[in-house]
C-alpha positions as CSV (number, residue, x, y, z in Angstrom):
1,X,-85.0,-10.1,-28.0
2,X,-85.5,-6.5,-26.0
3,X,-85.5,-6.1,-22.7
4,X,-83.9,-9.4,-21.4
5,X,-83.4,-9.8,-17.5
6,X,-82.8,-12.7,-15.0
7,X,-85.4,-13.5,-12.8
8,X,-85.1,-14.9,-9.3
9,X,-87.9,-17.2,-10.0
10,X,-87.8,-20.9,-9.9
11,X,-88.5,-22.1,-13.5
12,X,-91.2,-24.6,-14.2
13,X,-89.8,-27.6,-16.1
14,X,-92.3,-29.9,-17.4
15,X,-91.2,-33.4,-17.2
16,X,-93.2,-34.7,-20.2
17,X,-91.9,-31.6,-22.9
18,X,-89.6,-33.3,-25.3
19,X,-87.6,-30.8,-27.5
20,X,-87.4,-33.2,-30.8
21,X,-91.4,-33.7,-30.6
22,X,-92.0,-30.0,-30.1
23,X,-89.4,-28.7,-33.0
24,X,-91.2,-31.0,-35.1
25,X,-94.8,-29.8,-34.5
26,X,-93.0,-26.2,-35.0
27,X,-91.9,-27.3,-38.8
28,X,-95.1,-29.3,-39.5
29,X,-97.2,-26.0,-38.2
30,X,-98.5,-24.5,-41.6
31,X,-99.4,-26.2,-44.6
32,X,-101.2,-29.0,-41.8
33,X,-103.5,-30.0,-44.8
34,X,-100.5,-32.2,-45.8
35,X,-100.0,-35.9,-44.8
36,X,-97.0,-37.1,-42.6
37,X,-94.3,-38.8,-44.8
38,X,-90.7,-40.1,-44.5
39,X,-88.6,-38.4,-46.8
40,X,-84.8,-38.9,-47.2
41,X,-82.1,-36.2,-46.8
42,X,-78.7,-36.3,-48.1
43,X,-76.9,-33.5,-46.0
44,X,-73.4,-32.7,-45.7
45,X,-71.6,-33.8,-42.8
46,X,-71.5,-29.9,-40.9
47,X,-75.0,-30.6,-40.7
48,X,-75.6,-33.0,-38.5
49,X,-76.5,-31.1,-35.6
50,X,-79.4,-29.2,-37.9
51,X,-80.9,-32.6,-38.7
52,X,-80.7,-33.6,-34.7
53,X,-82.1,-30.3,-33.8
54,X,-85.0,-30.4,-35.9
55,X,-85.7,-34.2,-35.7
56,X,-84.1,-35.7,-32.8
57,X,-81.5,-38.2,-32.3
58,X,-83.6,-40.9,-32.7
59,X,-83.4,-41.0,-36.8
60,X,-82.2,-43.5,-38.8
61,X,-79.1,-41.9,-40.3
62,X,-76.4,-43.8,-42.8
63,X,-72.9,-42.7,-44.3
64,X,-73.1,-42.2,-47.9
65,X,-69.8,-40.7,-48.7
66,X,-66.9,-39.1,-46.7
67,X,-68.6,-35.4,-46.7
68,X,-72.3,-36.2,-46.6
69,X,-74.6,-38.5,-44.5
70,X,-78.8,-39.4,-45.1
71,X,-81.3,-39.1,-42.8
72,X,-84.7,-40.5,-42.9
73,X,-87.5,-38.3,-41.1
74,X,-91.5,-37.7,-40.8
75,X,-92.5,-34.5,-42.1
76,X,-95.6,-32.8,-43.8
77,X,-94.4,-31.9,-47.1
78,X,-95.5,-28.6,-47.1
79,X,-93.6,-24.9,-47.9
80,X,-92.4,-24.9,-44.3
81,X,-90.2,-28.0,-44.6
82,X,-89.4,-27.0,-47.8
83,X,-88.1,-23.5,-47.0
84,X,-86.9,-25.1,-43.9
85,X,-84.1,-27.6,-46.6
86,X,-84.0,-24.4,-49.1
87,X,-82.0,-22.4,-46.0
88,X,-79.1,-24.6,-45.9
89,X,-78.3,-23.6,-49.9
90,X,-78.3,-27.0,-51.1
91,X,-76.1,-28.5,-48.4
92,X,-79.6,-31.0,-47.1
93,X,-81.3,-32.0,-50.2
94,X,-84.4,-34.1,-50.3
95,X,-84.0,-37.3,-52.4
96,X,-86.6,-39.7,-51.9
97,X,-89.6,-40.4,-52.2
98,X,-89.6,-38.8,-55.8
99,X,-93.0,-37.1,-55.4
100,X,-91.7,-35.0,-52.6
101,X,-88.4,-34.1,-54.3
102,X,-90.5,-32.9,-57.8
103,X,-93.1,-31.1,-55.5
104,X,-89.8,-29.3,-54.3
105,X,-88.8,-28.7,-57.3
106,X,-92.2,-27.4,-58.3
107,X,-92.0,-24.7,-55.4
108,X,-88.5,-23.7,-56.3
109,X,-89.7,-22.6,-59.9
110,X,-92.7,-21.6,-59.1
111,X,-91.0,-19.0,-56.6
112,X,-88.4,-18.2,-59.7
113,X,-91.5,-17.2,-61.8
């Protein structure tokens, strides 16, 4: 960001924006061709507040060791939620529904070729 300065103007805040909806439509933006699905997410537990900033606290979420938790959440499984999990290095993984996970896969070598 260039150029930053504070304004004296009120700011407009529109009652009906809802941050989880709109950093969803953000991740589902390309690739809209896809259909919504609920995948599962193993992450580690440091990243927690990635998986409530993209998706919202709403999500049904469930220990499943000491260092890692699942989510499950809607997405369009398309290259932008896929590079989206490829940022964190292997700390979120997708693990369910197995179609998503090998169409993952597929990206990942694909992009190695």
């Amino acid at each position: 960001m260039r150029n930053v300065a504070v304004l004296d103007d009120n700011a407009y805040v529109d009652p009906q924006f809802n941050i989880a909806d709109y950093s969803k439509m953000v991740l589902q933006m390309f690739d809209g061709n896809e259909e919504e699905r609920t995948v599962t997410l193993v992450a580690e537990n440091r990243y927690m507040l990635n998986i409530i900033d993209r998706f919202g606290e709403d999500i049904p979420t469930a220990i499943v060791d000491g260092k890692h938790f699942s989510a499950k959440v809607t997405v369009r499984p398309s290259s932008t939620f896929f590079s989206w999990v490829f940022q964190f290095c292997g700390g979120i993984r997708i693990t369910e529904p197995t179609e998503i996970v090998s169409a993952y896969r597929s990206m990942l070598e694909q992009a190695m070729k």
